[in-house]
N, C-alpha and C positions, 0 to 999 in steps of 0.2 A: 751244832754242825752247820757249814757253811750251805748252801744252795747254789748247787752245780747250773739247776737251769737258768740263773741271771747269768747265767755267760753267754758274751755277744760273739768272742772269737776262742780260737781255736786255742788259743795263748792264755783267754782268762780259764779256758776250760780246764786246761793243764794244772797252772796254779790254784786252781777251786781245788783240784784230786787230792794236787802236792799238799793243800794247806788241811784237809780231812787226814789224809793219810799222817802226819804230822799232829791232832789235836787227837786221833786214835793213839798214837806211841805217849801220847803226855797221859791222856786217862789210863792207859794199861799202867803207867809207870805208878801212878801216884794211885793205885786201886792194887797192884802189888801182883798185880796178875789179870789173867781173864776174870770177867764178872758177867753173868747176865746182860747188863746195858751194855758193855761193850760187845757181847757177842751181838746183840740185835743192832747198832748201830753199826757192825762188821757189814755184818747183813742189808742193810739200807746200803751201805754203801755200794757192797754188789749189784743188788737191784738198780742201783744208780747206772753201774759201770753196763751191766746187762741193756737199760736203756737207749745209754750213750750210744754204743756197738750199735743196736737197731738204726738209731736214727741216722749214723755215720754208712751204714750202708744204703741205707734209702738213699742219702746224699751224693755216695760213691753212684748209685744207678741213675739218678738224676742227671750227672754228670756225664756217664757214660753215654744216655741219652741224648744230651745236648752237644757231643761228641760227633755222634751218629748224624744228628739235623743239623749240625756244622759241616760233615762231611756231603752228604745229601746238598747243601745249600751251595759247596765249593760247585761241584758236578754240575748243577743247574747253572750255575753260573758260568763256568767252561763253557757248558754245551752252547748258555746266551751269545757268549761271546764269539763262539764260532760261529754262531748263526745269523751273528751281526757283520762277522767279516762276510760270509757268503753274501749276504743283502747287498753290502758295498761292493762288494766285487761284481754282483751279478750288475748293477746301479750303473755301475761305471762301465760294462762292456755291454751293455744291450744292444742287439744289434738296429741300424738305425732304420728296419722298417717292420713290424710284424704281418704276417697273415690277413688278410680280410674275411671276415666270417661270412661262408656263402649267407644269398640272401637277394633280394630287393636290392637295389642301386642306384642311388641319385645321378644327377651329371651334374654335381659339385665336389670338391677336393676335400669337402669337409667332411664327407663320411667315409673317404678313403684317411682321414686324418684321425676318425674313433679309432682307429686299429693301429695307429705306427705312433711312434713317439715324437714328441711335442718338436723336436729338434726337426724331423724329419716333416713334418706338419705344416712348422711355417714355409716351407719350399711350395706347398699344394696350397696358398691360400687366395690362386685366381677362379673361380666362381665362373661356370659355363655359364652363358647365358647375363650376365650380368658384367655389362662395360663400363669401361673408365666414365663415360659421360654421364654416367647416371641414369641413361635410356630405357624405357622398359623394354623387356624381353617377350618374344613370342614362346611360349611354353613348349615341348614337345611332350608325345604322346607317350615314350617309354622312358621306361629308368636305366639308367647307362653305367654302366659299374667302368673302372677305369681299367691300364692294364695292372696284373695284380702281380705282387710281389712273389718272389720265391723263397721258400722254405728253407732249413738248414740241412734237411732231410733231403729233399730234392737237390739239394745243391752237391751234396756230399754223393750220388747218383749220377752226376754228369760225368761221363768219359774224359779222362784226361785228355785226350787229343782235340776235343771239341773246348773245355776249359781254359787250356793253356796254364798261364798263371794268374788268372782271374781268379780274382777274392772275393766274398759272398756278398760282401757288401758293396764294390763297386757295381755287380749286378743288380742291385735292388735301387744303389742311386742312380743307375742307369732307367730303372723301371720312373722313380720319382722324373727324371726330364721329358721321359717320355708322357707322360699324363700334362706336366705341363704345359707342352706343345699340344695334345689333345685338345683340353679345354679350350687354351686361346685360341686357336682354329674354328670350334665351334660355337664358343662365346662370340667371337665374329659372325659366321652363319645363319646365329638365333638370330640376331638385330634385321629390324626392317632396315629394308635397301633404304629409304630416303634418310635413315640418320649416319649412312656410312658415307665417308668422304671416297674422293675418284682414288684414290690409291685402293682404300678397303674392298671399292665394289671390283676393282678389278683382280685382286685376292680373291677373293667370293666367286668370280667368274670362273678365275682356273680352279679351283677348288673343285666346283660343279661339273667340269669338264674329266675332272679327275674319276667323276661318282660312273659306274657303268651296272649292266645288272647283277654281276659275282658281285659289288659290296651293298649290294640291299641286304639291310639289316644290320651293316657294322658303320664303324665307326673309324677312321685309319686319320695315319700321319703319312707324309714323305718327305723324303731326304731332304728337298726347301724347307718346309716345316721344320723339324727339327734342326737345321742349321739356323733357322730367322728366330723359335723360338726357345730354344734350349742350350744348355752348356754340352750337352750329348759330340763326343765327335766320332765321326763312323768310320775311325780307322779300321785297322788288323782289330783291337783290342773292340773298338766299336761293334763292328759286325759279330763278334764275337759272342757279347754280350746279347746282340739281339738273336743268333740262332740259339743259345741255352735259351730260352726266354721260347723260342719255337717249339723247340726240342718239348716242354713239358703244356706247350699249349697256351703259351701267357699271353703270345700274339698267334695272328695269319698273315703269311705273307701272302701277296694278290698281286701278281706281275700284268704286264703290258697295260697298254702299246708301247713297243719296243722296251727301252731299258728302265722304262715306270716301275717303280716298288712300293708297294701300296704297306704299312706295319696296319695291322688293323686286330680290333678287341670285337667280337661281337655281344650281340645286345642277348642278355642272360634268359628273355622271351621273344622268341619271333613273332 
């Protein structure tokens, strides 16, 4: 009798059956009938087939298994994949400033730049207190947070008739010119008078002239300021941007003498 289990495939398995069942009909023939050995090699053979059946269903659930964790693997894979468009989508439309996490506050652009994206970062990388010349700085006594950006939440909150058609994001790069112009105003201010040339000191003059006792304790711009140093223009759409920016407290406005506007941030400790 042949040996079913040397089959490698499903094909020799067949022909192993066909050629028993085959050397069975030749011994029944030539024994004239049923014999003993042929009934017990009937019987082997069954056993065989009984086997076979077992092993062909563990095979079948094995199958069905790997059916299951192919299916399982597809799903994870979908879900990857959507979760890698979200990532690029989210990558690609971030908006260009985030939140500043209350807190302590330098008066440098660079720890308003932990918080906003690198795009928006380099715009903040003039450093109060620290001039083109290289000159040292007189340090001051408090830490100056700049003015802070608005929310998407907050933004979504403003009154259409106060908004207009102002976008979220022209708001916040309106925030980014204004700290601009902060800095360099008071990066000016820090320096001792003898390293400023006669144009600077006479900057620094009005400046001073500017300070009265409502802005003790803050920090402000005006309209020179921001036209000498920023992209900011304070049309319709300018002014605009700076009352939302009022409206939730990002700035103070501080008037007079006469038509004087003072934008000012206060200091996060009196």
């Amino acid at each position: 009798m042949l040996e079913s289990n040397k089959a490698l495939t499903f094909e020799e398995l067949e022909n192993d059956n066909l050629m028993k069942i085959k050397a069975l009909k030749i011994c029944i023939y030539l024994r004239g009938g049923w014999d003993n050995d042929t009934v017990q090699e009937l019987k082997a053979f069954h056993d065989d087939y009984i086997e076979i059946r077992k092993e062909l269903e563990s095979y079948r659930e094995i199958v069905n298994q790997g059916w299951k964790a192919l299916q399982v693997a597809q799903e994870l894979t979908n879900q990857q994949n959507k979760m890698k468009a979200q990532i690029k989508f989210i990558k690609e439309n971030l908006p260009e400033h985030l939140p500043i996490a209350q807190g302590n506050y330098k008066s440098n652009s660079s720890s308003a730049g932990r918080n906003v994206v690198q795009g928006a970062s380099e715009q903040n990388t003039v450093k109060a207190g620290l001039p083109s010349d290289g000159s040292k700085v007189v340090k001051g006594k408090k830490n100056w947070k700049p003015f802070q950006f608005i929310t998407v939440q907050e933004f979504e909150t403003v009154p259409k008739y106060i908004r207009g058609r102002l976008q979220y994001d022209q708001i916040n790069k309106a925030v980014t010119e204004l700290n601009k112009t902060l800095e360099a105003k008071y990066a000016l201010l820090s320096r001792p008078r003898n390293k400023l040339r006669p144009i600077e000191l006479k900057s620094v003059q009005v400046f001073r002239q500017q300070e009265t006792t409502e802005t003790a304790g803050t920090r402000f711009v005006v309209e020179s300021d921001i036209k000498q140093h920023s992209n900011l223009r304070l049309d319709t759409a300018g002014r605009a941007m700076l009352t939302v920016l009022r409206t939730f407290k990002h700035l103070q406005e501080i008037r007079g003498p006469g038509n004087l506007m003072r934008y000012a941030v206060r200091s996060p400790t009196e």
